[in-house]
N, C-alpha and C positions, 0 to 999 in steps of 0.2 A: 323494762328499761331498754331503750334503742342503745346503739354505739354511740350514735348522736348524743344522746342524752349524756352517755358516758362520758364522751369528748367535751361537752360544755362544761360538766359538773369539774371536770380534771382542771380546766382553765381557772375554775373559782377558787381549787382547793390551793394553787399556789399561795396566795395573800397569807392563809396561817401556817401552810407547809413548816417554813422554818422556823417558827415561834414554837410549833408543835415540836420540834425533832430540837431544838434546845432546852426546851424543860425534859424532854427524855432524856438528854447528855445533861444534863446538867443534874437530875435528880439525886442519882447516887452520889453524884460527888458534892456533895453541901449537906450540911444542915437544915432541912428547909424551917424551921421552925426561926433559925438567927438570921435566914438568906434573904433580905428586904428584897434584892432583888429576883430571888425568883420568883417571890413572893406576888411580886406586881407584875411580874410575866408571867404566870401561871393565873392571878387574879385577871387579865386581860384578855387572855386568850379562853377562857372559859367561864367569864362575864360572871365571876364574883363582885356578887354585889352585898355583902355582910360586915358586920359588926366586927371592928377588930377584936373582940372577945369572941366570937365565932371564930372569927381566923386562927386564931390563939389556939381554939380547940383542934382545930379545922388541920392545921398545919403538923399538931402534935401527934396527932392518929395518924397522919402520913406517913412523920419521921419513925415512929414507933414500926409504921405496918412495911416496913423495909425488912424488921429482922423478926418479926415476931406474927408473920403469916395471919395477919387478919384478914377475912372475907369481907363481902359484900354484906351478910348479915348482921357480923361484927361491927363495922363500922356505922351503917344506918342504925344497931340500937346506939352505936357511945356517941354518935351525935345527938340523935333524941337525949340521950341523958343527962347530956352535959349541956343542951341548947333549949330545950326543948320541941324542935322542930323535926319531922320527919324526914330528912333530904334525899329520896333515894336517885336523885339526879348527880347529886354532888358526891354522895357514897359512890355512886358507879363512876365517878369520875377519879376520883382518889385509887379504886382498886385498878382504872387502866391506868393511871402512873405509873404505881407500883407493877402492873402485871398488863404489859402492852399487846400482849394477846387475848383482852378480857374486854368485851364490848362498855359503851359508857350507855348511860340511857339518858334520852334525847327526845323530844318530843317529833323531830322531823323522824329518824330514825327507825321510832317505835310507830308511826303511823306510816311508813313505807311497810313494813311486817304486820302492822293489824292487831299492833294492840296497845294499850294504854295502862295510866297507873289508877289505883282507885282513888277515887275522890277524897277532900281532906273530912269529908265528914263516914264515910262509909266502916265498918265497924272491922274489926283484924286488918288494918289496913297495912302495919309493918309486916305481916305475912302475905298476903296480896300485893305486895310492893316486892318479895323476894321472891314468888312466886313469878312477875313479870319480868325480874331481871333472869331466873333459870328458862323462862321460855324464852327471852332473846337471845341467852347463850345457846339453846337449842334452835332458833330460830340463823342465827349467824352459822351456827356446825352444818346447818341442813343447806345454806346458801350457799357455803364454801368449796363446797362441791359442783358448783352449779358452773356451767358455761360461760354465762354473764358475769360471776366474780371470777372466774381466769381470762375473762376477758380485758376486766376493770383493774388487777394485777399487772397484768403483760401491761396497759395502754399507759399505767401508772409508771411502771420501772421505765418503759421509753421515755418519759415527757420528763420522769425529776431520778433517772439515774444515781443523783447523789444520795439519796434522803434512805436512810437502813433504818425501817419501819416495820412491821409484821405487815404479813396479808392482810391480816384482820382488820388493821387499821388504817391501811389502803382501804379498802372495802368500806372502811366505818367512813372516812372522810369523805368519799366519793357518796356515799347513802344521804351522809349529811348534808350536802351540796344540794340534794334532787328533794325538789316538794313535788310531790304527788297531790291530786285534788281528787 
């Protein structure tokens, strides 16, 4: 990844900057399970597209994983159980809410790091699905140290000074922005 590349990606991240940095202010302080609207801000900016009986679920395992420390494992099985869908996109998305130094998984993201989820046919695939979310946290730990993310850091706190976000999620939003081919 150029500077360049850095610099453009920074330009694109504005447009959900602040939808992202108010569902983070906004999390602790609501219900999100009664909060319609964070509901529809948080379903927009992370392109929920489910069944309000999903949501239902979806929202309850948030407000629950506030005080009662569920992980990335936790939540991808209570969603299977209660949905029966596998989501480990949405799981990881739920645990960066809750825990904004914890990567989400993304398919631009996971193909900048070189790796993917298994197929929905492929066999242990909720272990191979945890399995690919602990190598992206090991894949973001090994990054984090790297040149190009105090790079992506520093050019971040220049451009949106306001926005009190982790590294990680500087780093994650910037990742996000960059397709690689």
């Amino acid at each position: 990844m150029t500077e360049a590349d850095i610099d453009k990606a920074l330009l694109e991240v504005e447009k959900g900057l602040e939808k992202y940095c108010w569902i983070q202010e906004q999390f602790y302080m609501n219900d999100v399970t009664a909060n319609r609207d964070f509901q529809r801000k948080y379903n927009g900016f992370y392109r929920v597209r489910r069944s309000a009986e999903w949501q239902m679920v979806y929202y309850r395992l948030m407000e629950d994983a506030k005080s009662n420390g569920l992980g990335f494992r936790d939540v991808l099985l209570e969603l299977r159980k209660h949905t029966g869908w596998l989501e480990a996109s949405f799981a990881s998305k739920l645990i960066a809410t809750v825990h904004p130094d914890r990567p989400k998984i993304d398919r631009f993201v996971l193909k900048n790091f070189g790796l993917s989820l298994p197929r929905r046919n492929e066999a242990d695939r909720e272990s191979k699905a945890v399995m690919v979310y602990d190598g992206l946290i090991n894949k973001y730990m090994e990054f984090m140290s790297s040149s190009t993310a105090q790079v992506i850091c520093a050019r971040f706190e220049a451009r949106y000074p306001w926005a009190n976000i982790t590294d990680l999620k500087k780093v994650d939003l910037v990742l996000w922005q960059t397709r690689m081919t």
